[in-house]
N, C-alpha and C positions, 0 to 999 in steps of 0.2 A: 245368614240363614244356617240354622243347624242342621248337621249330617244328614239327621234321620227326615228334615225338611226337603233336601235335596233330593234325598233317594224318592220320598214321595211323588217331588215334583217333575222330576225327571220320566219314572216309572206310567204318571197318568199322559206325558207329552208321548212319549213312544207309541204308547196304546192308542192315540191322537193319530200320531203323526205315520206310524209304519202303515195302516191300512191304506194311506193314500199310493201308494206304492201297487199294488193290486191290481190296477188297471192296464198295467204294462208289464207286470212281474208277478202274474199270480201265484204263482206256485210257492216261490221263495219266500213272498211278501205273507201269504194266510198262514203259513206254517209256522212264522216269525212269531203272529199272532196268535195263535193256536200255543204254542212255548212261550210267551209273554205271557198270557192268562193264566195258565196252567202254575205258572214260578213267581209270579207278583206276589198273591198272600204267603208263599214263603218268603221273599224277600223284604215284605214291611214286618212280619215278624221279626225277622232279625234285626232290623236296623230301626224298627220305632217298638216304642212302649201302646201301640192304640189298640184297644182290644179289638178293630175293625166291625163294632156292630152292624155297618151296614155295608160292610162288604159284597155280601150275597146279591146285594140290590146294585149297587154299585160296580160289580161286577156282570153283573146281568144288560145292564144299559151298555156298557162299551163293547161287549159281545155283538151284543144287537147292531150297534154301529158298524163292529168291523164288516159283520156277514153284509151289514144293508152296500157299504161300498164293495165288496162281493158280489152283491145281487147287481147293484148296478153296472158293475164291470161285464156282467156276463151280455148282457144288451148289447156292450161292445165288442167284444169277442168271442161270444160261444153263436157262428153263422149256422147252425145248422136249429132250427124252429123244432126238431122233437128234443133236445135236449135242453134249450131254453125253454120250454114250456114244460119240463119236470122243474127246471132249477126253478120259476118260479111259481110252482106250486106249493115246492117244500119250501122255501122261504117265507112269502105270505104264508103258510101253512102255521110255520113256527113264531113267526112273528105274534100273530092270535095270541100263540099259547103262552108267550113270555107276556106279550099286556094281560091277559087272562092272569095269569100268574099275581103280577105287580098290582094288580086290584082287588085281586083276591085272596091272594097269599094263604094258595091248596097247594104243594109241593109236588101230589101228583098229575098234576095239568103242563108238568115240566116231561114227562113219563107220556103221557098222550100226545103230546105235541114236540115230540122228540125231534130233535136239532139233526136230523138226514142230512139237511141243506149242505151244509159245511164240508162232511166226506164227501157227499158227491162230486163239491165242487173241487175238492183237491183229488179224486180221483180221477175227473177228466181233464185235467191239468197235466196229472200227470202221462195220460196218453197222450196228449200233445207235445210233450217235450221232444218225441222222434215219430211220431203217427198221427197223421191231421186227424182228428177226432171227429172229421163230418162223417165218416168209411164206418162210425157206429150207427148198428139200423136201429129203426124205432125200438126193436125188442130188445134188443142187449141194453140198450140207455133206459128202458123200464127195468130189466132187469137186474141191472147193474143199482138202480135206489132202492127196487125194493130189497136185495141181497145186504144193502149196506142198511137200512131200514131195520130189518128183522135181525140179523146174528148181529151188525153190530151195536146199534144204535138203542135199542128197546135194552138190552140188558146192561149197558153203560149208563142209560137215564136213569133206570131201575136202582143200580148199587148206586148212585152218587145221590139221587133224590127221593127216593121211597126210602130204601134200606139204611141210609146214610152212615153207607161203611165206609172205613179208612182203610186203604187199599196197603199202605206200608203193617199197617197193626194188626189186618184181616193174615197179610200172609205170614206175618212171626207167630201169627196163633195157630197156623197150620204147614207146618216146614215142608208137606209133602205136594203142597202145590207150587214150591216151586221148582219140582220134578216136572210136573207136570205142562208148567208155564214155559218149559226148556223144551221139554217133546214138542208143545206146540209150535214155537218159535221155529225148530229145527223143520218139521214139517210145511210149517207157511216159508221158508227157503224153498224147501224142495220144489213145492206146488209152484212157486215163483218162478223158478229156476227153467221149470219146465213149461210152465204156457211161455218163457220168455222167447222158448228154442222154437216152440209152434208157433209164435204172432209172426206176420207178415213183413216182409224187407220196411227198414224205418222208411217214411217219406222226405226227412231230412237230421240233420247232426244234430245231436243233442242241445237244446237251446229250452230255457224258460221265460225269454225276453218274446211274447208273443208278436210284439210289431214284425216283427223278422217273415210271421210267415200269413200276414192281417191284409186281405187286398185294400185299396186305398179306401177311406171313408168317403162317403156324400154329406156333408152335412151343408149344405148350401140351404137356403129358406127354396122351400117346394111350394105346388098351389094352396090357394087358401080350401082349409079342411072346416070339417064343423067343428066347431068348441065344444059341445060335452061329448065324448065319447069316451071309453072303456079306457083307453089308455091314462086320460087328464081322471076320471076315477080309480083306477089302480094308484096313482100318484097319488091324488088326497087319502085314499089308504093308508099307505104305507107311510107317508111322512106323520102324519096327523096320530096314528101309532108309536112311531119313533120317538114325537114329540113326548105324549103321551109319559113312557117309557121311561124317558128321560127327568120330565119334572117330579116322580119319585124318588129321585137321586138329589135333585137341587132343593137348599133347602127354605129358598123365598120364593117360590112360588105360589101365589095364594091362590091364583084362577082352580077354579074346579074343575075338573077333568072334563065336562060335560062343555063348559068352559073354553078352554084350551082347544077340544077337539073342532069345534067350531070356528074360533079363530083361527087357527090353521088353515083349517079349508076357506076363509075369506086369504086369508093370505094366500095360499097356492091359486086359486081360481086367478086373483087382483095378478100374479106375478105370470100366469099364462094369457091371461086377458092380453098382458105388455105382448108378451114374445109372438104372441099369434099378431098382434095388429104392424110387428116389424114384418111378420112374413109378407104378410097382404101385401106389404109394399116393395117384396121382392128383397128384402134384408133379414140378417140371421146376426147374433152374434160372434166374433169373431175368434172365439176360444172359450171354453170353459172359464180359465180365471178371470175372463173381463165380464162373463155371463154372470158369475159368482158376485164379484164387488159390485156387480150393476144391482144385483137382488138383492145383497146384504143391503146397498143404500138403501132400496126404495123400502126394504121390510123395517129397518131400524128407521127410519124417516115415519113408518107409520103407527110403529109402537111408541114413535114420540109423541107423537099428533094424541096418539087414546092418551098417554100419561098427562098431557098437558090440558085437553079438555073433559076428561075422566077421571079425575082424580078419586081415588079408592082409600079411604079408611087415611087422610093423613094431607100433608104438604108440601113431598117429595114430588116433584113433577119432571123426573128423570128418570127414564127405564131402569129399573133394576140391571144387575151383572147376571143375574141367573136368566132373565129375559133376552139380554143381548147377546148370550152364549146360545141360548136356544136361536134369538135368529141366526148366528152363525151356522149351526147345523143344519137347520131351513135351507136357507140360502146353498150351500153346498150342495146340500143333495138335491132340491131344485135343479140348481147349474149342470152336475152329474147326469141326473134323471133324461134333462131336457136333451143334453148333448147325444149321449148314447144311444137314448131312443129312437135319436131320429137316425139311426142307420142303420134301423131295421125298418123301413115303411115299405120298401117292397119285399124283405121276407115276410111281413109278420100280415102279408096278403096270400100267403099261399098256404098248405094245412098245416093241421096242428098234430097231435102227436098222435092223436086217438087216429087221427084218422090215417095216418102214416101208418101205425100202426094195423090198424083193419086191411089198408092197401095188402103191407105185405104177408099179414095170413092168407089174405087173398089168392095172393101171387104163389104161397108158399103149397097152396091148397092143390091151385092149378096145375103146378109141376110136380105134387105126388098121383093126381088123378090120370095126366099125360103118361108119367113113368109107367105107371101100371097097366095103364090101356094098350103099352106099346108089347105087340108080338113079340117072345123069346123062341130064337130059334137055336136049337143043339144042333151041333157038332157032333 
């Protein structure tokens, strides 16, 4: 294997391999990602000759990967239901806009469907490293996406995909912004500096290993529920997207998108069908990775079954590698999805953010209307 082989191969395992990390180590692990994206196409420039024409696309798929184990990490650790139902609005939000994207290939549907998700999630990450993040009320966690939403995120999609400026060549062409990009810096210290003196005694030592402060999970099999509901639809969602997504990047993929999306959903429905008839029987399975290779069997077992009595264009009657990698992903995030989920069935029975949010104007309404009714007497 030659150098610039290695560094490829190495470069796409990372961007694989560090998002699994996320679930126990968010903060360390998205940021990792976050700097692995951002340094990759420098890196294959230097070390290969490929002009990376489809970078942009290829780039775009494993993005979507890392936020989706993101999105599903937060299921398991963000207990508090108004800020999991922001994370996943802006997620499915963006997710849309990147398939949208990858079928359509409009640049500014990258710009309307600006990627929030990701700040948000590394900004409440970061208050939990020493402040349980549940102590934020519905309105600072609205607050707090749309602030990152509007200054940051809308003018970052703007230069990088409407304008499509180079941020090193933009500022040698104007030296007095980096006067300016100093002022700012100095000032976002100060502001820092200074909500850091006003925020509240920490609730514990600095730590970004979440298990440390995560009360114990339930994931034991619970009563039998009904099969379709909102939840088993958000899943064919977002997997059948992801999929989606992805067969833009691989290059034997012949099913047609319309294709694919369908299959999918027989596959996630066939692979819930399983897990719900172990609950019925008072059985769950017993981790994530045996839930994982249970699903990869029975999904790669069934794209053999179509290849071998479905033969398409040919006498190959063996899944493709680009097939068996998509069930890998399946299967995964299947296993992820199902595990995290379910420990939220008694939060995700009590309100949701709107209405958290309505409560405490509510509350907020009544304790200016009380103050003011209350007699002032002078002295």
């Amino acid at each position: 294997m030659t150098i610039a082989n290695a560094v490829f191969v190495t470069v796409v395992l990372l961007r694989f391999g560090i998002p699994l990390l996320i679930p126990r180590y968010p903060l360390p692990a998205i940021v990792a990602c976050l700097v692995l994206d951002a340094a990759d196409q420098s890196i294959f420039q230097a070390f290969t000759d490929d002009p990376l024409t489809g970078y942009q696309t290829y780039d775009k798929a494993l993005d979507v990967y890392y936020l989706a184990i993101a999105y599903v990490s937060t299921m398991r650790n963000w207990r508090d239901p108004a800020a999991f139902d922001v994370a996943r609005f802006l997620y499915l939000y963006r997710l849309v806009g990147v398939t949208m994207f990858e079928l359509l290939d409009q640049r500014w549907l990258l710009l309307l469907f600006a990627n929030t998700f990701e700040y948000f999630f590394i900004a409440y990450e970061v208050v939990r490293t020493k402040w349980n993040p549940a102590r934020l009320s519905a309105h600072i966690v609205i607050s707090m996406a749309a602030l990152i939403w509007i200054v940051v995120k809308l003018p970052q999609e703007w230069w990088i995909h409407v304008a499509g400026l180079d941020f090193t060549d933009f500022m040698n062409d104007q030296p007095t912004l980096w006067l300016i990009l100093a002022a700012a810096a100095v000032a976002i210290v100060a502001i820092s500096r200074r909500v850091m003196r006003s925020a509240p005694a920490p609730d514990w030592p600095f730590t970004v290993a979440v298990d440390q402060h995560l009360p114990p999970f339930d994931t034991a099999a619970g009563p039998w529920e009904r099969f379709f509901t909102a939840v088993l639809l958000e899943k064919v969602v977002l997997l059948a997207l992801l999929c989606l997504i992805f067969a833009q990047v691989l290059p034997d993929v012949h099913s047609s998108n319309l294709e694919l999306a369908v299959g999918v959903t027989m596959l996630v429905l066939f692979n819930a069908a399983i897990s719900q008839s172990l609950r019925r029987r008072g059985r769950s399975w017993r981790s994530t990775t045996s839930q994982f290779f249970a699903m990869l069997t029975i999904n790669i077992g069934i794209v053999s079954l179509d290849a071998v009595f479905v033969v398409r264009g040919g006498s190959d009657q063996t899944p493709e590698i680009d097939t068996i990698f998509l069930m890998v992903l399946l299967s995964l995030m299947i296993a992820l999805f199902d595990r995290y989920r379910a420990t939220r069935v008694k939060i995700d029975k009590g309100p949701g953010v709107i209405t958290l949010w309505r409560a405490e104007r509510a509350a907020s309404a009544t304790a200016v209307r009380i103050t003011t009714a209350a007699p002032t007497h002078l002295g």
